[in-house]
TORGU-555942 format. One record per atom (N, C-alpha, C): residue number from 1; residue in three letters; atom name; x, y, z. Coordinates in steps of 0.001 Angstrom, whole numbers. Layout:
! residues N
+-----+------+------+---------+---------+---------+
| pos | code | site |       X |       Y |       Z |
+-----+------+------+---------+---------+---------+
| NUM |  ALA |   CA |       X |       Y |       Z |
...
+-----+------+------+---------+---------+---------+
//
This chain:
! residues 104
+-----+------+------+---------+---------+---------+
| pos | code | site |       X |       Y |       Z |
+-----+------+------+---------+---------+---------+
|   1 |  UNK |    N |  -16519 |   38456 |  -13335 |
|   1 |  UNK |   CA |  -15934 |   37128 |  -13464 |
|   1 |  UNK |    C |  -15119 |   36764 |  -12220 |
|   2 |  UNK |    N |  -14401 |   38054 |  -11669 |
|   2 |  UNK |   CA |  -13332 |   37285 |  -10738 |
|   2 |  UNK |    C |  -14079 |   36985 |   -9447 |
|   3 |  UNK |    N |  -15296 |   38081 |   -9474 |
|   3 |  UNK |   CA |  -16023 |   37601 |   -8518 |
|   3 |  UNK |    C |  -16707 |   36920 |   -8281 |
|   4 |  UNK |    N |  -16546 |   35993 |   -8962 |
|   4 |  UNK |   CA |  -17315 |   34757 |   -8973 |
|   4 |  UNK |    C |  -16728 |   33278 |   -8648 |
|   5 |  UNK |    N |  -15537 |   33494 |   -8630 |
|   5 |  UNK |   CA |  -14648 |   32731 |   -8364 |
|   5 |  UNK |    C |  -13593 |   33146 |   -7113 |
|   6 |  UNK |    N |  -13775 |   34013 |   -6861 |
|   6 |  UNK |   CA |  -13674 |   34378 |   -5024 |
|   6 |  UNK |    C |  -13952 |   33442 |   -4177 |
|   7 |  UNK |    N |  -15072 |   33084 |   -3935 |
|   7 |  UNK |   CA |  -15676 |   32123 |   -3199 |
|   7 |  UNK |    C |  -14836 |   31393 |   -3205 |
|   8 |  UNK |    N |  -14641 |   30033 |   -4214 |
|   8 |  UNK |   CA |  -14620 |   29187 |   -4430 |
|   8 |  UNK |    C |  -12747 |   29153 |   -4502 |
|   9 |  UNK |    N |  -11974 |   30195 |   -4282 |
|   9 |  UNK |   CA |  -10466 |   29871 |   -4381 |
|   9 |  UNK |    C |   -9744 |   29346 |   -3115 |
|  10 |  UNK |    N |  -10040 |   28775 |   -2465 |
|  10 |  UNK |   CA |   -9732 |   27934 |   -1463 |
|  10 |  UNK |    C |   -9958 |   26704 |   -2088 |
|  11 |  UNK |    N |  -10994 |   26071 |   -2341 |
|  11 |  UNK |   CA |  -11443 |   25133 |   -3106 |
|  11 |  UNK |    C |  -10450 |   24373 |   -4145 |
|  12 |  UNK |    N |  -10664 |   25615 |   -4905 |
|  12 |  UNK |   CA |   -9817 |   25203 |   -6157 |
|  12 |  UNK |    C |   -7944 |   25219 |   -5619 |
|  13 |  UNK |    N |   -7697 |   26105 |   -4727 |
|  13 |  UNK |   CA |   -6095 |   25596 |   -4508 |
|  13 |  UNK |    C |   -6294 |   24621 |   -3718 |
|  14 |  UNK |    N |   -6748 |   23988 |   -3248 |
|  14 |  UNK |   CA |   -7068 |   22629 |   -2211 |
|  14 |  UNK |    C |   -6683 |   21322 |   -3412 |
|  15 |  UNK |    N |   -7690 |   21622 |   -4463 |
|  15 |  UNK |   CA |   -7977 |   20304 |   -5233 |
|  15 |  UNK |    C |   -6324 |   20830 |   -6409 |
|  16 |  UNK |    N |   -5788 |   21875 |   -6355 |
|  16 |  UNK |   CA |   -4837 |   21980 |   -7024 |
|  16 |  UNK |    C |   -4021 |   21329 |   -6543 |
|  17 |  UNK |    N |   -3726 |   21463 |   -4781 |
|  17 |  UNK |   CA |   -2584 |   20724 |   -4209 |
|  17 |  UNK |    C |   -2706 |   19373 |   -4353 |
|  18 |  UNK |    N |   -4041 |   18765 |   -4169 |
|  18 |  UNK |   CA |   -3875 |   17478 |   -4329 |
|  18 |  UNK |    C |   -3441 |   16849 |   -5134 |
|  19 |  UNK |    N |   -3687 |   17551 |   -6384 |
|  19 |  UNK |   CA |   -3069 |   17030 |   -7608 |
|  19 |  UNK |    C |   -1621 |   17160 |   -7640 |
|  20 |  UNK |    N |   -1342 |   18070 |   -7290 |
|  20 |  UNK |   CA |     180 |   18354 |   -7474 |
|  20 |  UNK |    C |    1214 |   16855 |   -6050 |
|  21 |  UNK |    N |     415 |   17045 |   -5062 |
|  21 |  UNK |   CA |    1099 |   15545 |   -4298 |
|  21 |  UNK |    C |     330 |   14354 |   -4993 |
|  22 |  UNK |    N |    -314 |   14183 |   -5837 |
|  22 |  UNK |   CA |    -894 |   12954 |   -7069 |
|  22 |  UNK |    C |     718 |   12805 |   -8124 |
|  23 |  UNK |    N |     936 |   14273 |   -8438 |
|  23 |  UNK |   CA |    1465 |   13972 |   -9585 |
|  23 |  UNK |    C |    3009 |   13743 |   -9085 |
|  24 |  UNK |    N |    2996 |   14017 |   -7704 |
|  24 |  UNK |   CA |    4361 |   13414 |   -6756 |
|  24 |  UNK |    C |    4200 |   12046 |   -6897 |
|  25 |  UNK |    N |    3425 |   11547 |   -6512 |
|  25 |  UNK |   CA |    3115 |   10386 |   -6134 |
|  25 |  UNK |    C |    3175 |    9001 |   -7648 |
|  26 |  UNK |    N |    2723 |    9823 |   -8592 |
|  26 |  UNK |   CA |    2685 |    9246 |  -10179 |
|  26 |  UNK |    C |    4377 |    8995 |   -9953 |
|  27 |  UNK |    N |    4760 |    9955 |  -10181 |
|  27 |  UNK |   CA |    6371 |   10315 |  -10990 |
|  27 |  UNK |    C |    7382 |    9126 |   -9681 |
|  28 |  UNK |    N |    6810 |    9045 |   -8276 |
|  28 |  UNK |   CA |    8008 |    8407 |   -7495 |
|  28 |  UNK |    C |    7129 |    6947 |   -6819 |
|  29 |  UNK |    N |    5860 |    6506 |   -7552 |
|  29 |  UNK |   CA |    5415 |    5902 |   -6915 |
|  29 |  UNK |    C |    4936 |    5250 |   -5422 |
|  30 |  UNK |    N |    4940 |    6161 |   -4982 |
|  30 |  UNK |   CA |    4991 |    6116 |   -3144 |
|  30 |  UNK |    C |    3843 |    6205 |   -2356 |
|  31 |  UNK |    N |    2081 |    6070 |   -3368 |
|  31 |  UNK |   CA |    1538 |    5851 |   -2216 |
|  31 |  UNK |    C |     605 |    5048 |   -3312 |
|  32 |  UNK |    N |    -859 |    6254 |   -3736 |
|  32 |  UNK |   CA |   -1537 |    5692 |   -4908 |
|  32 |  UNK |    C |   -1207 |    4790 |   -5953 |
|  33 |  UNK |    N |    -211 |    5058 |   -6516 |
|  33 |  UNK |   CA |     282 |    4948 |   -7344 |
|  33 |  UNK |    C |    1561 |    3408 |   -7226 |
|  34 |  UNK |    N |    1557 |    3161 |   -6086 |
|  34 |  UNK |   CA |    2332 |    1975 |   -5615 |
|  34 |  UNK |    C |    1239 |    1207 |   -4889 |
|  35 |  UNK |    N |       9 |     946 |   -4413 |
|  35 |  UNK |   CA |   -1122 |     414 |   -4073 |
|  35 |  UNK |    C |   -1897 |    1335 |   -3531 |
|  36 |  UNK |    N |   -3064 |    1893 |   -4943 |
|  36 |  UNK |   CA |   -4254 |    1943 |   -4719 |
|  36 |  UNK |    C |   -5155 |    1543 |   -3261 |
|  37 |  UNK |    N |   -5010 |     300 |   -3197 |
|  37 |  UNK |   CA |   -6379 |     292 |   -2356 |
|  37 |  UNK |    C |   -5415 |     551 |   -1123 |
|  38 |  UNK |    N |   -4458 |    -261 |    -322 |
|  38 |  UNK |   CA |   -3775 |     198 |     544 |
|  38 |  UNK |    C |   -4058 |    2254 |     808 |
|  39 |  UNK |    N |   -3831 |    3179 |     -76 |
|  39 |  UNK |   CA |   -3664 |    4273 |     -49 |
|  39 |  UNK |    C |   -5425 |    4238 |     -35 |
|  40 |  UNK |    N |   -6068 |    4081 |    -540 |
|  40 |  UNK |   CA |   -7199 |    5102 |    -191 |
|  40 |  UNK |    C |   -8155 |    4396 |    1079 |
|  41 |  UNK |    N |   -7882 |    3478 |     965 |
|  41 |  UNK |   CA |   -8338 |    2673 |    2206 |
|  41 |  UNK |    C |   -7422 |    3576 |    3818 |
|  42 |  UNK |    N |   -6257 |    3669 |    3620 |
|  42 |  UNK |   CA |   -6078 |    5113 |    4926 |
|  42 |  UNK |    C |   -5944 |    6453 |    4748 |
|  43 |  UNK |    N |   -6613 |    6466 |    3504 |
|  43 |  UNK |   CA |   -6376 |    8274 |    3524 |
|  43 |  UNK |    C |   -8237 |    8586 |    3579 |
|  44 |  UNK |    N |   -9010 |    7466 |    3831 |
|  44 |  UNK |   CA |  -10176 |    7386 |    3610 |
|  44 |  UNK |    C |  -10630 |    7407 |    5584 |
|  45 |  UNK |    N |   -9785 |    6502 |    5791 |
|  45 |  UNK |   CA |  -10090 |    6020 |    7164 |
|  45 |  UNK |    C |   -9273 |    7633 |    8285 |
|  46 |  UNK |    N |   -8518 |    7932 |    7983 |
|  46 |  UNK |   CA |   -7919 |    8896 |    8516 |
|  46 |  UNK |    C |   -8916 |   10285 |    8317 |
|  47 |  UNK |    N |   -9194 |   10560 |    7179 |
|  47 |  UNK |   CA |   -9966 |   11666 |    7173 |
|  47 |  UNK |    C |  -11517 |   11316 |    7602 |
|  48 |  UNK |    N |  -11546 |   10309 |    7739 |
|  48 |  UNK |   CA |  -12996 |    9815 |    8771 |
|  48 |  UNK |    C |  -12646 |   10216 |   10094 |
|  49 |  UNK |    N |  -11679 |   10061 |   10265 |
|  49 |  UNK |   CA |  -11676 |   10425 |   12159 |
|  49 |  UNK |    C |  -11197 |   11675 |   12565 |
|  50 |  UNK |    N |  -10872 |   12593 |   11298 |
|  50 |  UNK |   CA |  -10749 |   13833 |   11581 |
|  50 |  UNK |    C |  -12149 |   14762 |   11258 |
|  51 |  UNK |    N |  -12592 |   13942 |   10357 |
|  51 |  UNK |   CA |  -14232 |   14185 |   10433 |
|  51 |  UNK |    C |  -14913 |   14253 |   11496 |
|  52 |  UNK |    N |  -14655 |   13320 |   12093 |
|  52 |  UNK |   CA |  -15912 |   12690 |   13772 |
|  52 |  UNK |    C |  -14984 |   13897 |   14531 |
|  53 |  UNK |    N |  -13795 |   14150 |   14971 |
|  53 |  UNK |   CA |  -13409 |   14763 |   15500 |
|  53 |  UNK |    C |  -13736 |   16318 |   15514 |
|  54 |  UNK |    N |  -13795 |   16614 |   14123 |
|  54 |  UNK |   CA |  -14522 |   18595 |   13790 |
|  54 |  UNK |    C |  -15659 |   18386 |   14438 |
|  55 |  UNK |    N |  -16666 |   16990 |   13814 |
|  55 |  UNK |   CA |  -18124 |   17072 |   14691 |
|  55 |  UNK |    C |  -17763 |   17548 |   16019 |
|  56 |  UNK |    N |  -17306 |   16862 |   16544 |
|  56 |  UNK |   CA |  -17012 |   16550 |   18389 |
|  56 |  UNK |    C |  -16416 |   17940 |   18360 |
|  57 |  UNK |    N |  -15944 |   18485 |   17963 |
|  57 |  UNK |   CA |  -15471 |   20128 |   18398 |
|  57 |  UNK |    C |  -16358 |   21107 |   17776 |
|  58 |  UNK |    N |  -16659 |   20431 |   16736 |
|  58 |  UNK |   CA |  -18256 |   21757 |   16204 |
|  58 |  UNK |    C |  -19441 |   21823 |   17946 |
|  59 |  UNK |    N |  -19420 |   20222 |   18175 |
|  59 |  UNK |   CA |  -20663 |   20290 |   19136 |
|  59 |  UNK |    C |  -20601 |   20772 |   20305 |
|  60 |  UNK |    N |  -18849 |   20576 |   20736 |
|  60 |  UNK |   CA |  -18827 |   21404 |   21897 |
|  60 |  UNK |    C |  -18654 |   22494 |   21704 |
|  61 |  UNK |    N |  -18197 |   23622 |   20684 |
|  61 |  UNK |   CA |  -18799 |   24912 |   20290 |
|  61 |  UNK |    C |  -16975 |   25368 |   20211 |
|  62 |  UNK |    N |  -16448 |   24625 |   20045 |
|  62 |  UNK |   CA |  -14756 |   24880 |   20025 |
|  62 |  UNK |    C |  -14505 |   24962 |   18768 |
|  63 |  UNK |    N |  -14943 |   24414 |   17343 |
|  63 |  UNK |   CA |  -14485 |   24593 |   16232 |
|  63 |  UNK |    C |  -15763 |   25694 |   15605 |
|  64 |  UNK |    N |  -15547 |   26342 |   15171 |
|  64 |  UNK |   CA |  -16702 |   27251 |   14187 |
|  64 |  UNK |    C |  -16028 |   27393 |   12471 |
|  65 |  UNK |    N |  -16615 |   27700 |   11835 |
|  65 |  UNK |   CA |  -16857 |   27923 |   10291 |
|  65 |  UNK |    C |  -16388 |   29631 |   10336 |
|  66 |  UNK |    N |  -16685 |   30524 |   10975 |
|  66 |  UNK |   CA |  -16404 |   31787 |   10676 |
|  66 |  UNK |    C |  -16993 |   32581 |    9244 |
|  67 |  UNK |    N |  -16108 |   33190 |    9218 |
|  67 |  UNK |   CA |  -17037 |   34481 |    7809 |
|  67 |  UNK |    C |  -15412 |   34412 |    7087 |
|  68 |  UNK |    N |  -15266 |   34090 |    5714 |
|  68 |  UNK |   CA |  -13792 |   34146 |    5016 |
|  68 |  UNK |    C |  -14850 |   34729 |    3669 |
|  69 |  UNK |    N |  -14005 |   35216 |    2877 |
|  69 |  UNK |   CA |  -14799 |   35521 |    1235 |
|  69 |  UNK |    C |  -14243 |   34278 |     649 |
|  70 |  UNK |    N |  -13422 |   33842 |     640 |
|  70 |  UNK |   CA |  -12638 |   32515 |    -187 |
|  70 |  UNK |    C |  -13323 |   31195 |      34 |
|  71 |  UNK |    N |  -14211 |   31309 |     992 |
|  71 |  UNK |   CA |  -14693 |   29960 |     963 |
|  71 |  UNK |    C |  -16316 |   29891 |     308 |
|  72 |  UNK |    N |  -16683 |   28651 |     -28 |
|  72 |  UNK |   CA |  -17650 |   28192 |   -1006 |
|  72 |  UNK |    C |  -19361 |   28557 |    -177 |
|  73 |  UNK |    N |  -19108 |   28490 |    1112 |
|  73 |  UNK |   CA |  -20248 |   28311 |    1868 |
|  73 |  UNK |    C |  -20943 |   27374 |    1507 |
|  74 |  UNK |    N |  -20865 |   26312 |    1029 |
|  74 |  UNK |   CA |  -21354 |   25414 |    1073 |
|  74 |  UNK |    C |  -21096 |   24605 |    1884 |
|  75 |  UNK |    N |  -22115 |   23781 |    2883 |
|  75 |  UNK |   CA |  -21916 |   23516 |    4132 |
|  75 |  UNK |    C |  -22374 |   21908 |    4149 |
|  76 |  UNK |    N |  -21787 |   20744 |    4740 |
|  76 |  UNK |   CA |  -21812 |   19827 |    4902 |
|  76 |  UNK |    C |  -22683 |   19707 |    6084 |
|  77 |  UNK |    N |  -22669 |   20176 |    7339 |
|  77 |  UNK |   CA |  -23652 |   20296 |    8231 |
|  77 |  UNK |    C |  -23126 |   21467 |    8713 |
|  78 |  UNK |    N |  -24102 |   21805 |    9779 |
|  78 |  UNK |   CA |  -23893 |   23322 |   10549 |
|  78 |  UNK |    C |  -22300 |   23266 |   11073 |
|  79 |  UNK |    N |  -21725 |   24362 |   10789 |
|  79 |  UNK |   CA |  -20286 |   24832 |   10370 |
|  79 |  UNK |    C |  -19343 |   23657 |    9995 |
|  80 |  UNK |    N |  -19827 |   23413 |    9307 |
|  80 |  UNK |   CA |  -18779 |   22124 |    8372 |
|  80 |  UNK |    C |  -18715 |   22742 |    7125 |
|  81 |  UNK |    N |  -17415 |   23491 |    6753 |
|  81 |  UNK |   CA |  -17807 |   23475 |    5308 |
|  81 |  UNK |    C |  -16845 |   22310 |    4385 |
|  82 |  UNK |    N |  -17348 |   22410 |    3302 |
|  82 |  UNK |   CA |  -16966 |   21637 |    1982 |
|  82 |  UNK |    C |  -15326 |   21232 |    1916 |
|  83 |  UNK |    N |  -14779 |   22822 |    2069 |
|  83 |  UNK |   CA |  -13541 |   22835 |    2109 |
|  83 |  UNK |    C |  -12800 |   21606 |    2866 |
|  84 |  UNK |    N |  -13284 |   21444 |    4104 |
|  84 |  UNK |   CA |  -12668 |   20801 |    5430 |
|  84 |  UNK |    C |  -12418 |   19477 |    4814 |
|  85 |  UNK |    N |  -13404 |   18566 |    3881 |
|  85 |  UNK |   CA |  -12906 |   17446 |    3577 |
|  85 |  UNK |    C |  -11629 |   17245 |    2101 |
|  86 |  UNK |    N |  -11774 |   18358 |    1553 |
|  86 |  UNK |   CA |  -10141 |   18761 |    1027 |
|  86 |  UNK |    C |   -9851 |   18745 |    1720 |
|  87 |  UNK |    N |   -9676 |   19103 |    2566 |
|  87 |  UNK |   CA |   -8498 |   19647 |    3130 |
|  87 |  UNK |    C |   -7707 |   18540 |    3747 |
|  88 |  UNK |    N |   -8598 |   18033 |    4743 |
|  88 |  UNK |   CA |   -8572 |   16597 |    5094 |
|  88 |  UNK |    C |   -7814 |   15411 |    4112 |
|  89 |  UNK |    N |   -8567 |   15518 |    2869 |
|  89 |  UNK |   CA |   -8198 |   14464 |    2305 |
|  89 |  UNK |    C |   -6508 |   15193 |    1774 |
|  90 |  UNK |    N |   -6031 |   16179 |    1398 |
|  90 |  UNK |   CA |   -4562 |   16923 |    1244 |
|  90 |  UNK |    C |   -3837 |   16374 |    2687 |
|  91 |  UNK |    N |   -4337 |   17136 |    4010 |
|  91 |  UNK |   CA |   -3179 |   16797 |    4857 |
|  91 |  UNK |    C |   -2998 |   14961 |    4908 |
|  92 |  UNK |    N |   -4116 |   14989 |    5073 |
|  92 |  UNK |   CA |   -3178 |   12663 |    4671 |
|  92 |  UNK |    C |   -2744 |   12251 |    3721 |
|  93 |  UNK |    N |   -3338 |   12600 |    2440 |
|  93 |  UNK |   CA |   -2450 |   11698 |    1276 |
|  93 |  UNK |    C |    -807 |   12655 |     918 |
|  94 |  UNK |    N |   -1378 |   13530 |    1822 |
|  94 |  UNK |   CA |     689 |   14366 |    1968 |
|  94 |  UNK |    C |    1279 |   13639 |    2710 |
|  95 |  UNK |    N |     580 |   13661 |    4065 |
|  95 |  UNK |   CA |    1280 |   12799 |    5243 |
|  95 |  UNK |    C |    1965 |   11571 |    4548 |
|  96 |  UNK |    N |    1031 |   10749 |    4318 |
|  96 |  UNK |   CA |    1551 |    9458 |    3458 |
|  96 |  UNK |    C |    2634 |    9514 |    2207 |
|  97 |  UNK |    N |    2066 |   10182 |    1751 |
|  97 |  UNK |   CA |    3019 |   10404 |     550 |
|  97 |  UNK |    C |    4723 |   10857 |     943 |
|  98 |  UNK |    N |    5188 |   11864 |    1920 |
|  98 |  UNK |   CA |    6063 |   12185 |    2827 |
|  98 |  UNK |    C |    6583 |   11161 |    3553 |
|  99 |  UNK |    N |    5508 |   10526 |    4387 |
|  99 |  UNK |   CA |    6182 |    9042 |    4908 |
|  99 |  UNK |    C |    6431 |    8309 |    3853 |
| 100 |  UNK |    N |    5887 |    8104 |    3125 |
| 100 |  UNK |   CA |    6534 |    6616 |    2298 |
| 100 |  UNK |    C |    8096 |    7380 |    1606 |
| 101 |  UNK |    N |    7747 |    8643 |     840 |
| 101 |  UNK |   CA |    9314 |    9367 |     541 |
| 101 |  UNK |    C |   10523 |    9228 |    1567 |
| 102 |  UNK |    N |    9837 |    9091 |    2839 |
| 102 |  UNK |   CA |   11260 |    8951 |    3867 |
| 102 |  UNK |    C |   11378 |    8013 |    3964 |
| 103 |  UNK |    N |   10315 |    7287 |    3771 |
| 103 |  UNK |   CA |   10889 |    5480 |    3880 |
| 103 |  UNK |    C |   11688 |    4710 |    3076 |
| 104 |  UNK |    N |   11887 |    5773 |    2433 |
| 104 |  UNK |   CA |   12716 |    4995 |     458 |
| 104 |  UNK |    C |   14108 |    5083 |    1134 |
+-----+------+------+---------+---------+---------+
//
């Protein structure tokens, strides 16, 4: 059983954190949760250009995927994995969520 879920525990604490800055975000209203489209409209656009950017460093041979047991191997394109757009989508809707908290 546990090995089966090896893989995939990066994954799952990724989509845990998000929830947990969601359920920040519920309780103090500061990003989602105070305008929807505003919030996913730049946490959408931001993790787009950190997207194009892994490309642009996958192609010049500067970013690689590596060998981890925790990750899903499931691959978005050659060394892109799955993970990266968690991850992506965590470091901005934190970012945001953090900025708008300091902005209060």
């Amino acid at each position: 059983m546990i090995q089966e879920v090896v893989p995939y525990l990066y994954l799952i604490a990724l989509v845990f954190s998000i929830l947990g800055v969601g359920l920040l975000d519920y309780t103090h209203k500061l990003a989602l949760f105070l305008d929807a489209r505003a919030t996913l409209f730049a946490v959408c656009i931001s993790v787009t250009v950190f997207l194009v950017w892994d490309v642009v460093g996958i192609l010049n041979g500067i970013f690689f995927r590596g060998d981890a047991p925790h990750l899903s191997g499931i691959l978005l394109a050659p060394e892109l994995p799955l993970e990266e757009v968690f991850f992506l989508t965590l470091l901005c809707y934190n970012t945001l969520v953090v900025y708008r908290w300091a902005a209060k």
